[in-house]
C-alpha positions in Angstrom: -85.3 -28.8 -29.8 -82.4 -26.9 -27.5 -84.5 -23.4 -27.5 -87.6 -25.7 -26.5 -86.0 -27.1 -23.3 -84.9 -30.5 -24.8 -81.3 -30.7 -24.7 -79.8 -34.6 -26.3 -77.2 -35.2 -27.8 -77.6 -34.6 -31.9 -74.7 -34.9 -34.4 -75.8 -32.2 -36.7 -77.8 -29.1 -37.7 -80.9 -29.2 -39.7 -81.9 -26.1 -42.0 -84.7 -25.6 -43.9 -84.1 -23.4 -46.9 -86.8 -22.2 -49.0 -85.2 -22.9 -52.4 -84.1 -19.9 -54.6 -80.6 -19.3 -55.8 -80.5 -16.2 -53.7 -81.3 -18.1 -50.4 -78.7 -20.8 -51.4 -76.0 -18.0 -52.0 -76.7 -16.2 -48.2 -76.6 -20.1 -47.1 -72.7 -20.5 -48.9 -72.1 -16.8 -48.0 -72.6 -17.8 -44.4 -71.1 -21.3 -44.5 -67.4 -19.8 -46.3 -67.7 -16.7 -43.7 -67.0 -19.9 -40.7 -65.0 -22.7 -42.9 -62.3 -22.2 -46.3 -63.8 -24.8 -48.0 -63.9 -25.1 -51.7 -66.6 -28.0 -51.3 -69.1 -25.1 -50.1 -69.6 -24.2 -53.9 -70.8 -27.7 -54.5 -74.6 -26.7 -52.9 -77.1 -25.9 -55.4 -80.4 -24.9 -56.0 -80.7 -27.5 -58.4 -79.9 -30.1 -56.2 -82.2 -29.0 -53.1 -85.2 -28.9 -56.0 -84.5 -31.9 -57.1 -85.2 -35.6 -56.5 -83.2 -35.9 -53.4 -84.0 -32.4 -51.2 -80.9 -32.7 -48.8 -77.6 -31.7 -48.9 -75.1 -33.0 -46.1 -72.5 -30.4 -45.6 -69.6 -31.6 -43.1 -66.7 -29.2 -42.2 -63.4 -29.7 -43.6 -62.5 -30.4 -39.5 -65.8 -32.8 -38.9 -66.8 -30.6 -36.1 -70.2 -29.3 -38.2 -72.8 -31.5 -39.4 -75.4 -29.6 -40.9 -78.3 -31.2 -43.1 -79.6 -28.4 -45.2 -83.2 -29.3 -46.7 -86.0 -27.9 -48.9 -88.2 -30.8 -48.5 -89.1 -34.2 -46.0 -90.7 -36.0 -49.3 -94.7 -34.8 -49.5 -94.7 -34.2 -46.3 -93.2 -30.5 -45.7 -91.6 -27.9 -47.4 -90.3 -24.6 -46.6 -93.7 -22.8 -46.3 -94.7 -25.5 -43.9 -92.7 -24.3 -41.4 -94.3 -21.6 -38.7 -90.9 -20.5 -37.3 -90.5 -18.2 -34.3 -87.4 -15.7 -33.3 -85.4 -17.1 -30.5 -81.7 -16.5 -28.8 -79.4 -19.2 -28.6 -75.8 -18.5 -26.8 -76.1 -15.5 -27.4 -76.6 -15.6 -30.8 -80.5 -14.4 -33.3 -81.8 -17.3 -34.2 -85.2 -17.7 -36.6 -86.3 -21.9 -35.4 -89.5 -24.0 -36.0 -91.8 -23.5 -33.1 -92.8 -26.7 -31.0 -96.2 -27.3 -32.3 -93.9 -27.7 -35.9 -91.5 -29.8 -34.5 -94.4 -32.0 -33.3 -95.5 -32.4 -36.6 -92.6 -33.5 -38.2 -91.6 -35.8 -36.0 -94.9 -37.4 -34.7 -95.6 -39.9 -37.3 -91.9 -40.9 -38.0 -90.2 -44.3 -37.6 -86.9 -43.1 -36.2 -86.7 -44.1 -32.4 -85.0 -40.6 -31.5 -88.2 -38.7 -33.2 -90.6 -40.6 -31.2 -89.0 -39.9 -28.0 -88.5 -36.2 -29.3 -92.8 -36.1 -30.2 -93.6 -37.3 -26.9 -91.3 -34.7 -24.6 -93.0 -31.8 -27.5 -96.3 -33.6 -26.7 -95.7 -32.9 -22.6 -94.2 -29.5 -23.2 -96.9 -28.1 -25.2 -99.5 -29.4 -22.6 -97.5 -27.9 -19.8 -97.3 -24.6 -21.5 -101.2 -24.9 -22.0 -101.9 -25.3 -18.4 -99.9 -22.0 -17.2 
């Protein structure tokens, strides 16, 4: 939502990860080249294509949140996702466009979600109209 324009408070960063043990290794690769945690090792494949798609991964110092996910239930998967290159402090970044965003989150119960729809639903007119 940040490299859209909507800037909120969030308490953690959601990946998607199209599952494949060598995805899930670059994922750990990247995650133990910031934080020396053993508890890194404890993200699977297996898990994320399983039952419950979603790991939780919290650094050891509680200052990173990140929800990594394969799946939201039937809904949307990895190759669901149109996903456009973007720069972010500085930083290569690969992110869901807004017209994705707005899919996810339109029909969802969460409060935050709905709010989050209807500011994609303005932005996407807005960029229509220039």
């Amino acid at each position: 939502m940040i490299v859209h324009g909507r800037v909120r408070a969030t308490r953690d960063v959601d990946i998607f990860i199209e599952v494949d043990e060598r995805n899930v290794q670059q994922l750990k690769r990247a995650l133990r080249s910031v934080f020396d945690d053993s508890s890194i090792e404890e993200i699977t494949a297996v898990d994320l294509a399983g039952d419950y798609p979603a790991i939780r991964y919290v650094s050891p110092d509680g200052s990173l949140v990140v929800d990594i996910i394969a799946r939201l239930g039937e809904a949307f998967d990895f190759s669901d996702i149109e996903a456009q290159d973007a720069e972010l402090e500085s930083a290569a970044v690969r992110v869901a466009t807004a017209e994705t965003l707005l899919r996810m989150k339109r029909d969802t119960v969460r409060d935050i979600d709905r709010l989050d729809a209807a500011w994609l639903r303005s932005f996407l007119l807005a960029e229509e109209s220039d």
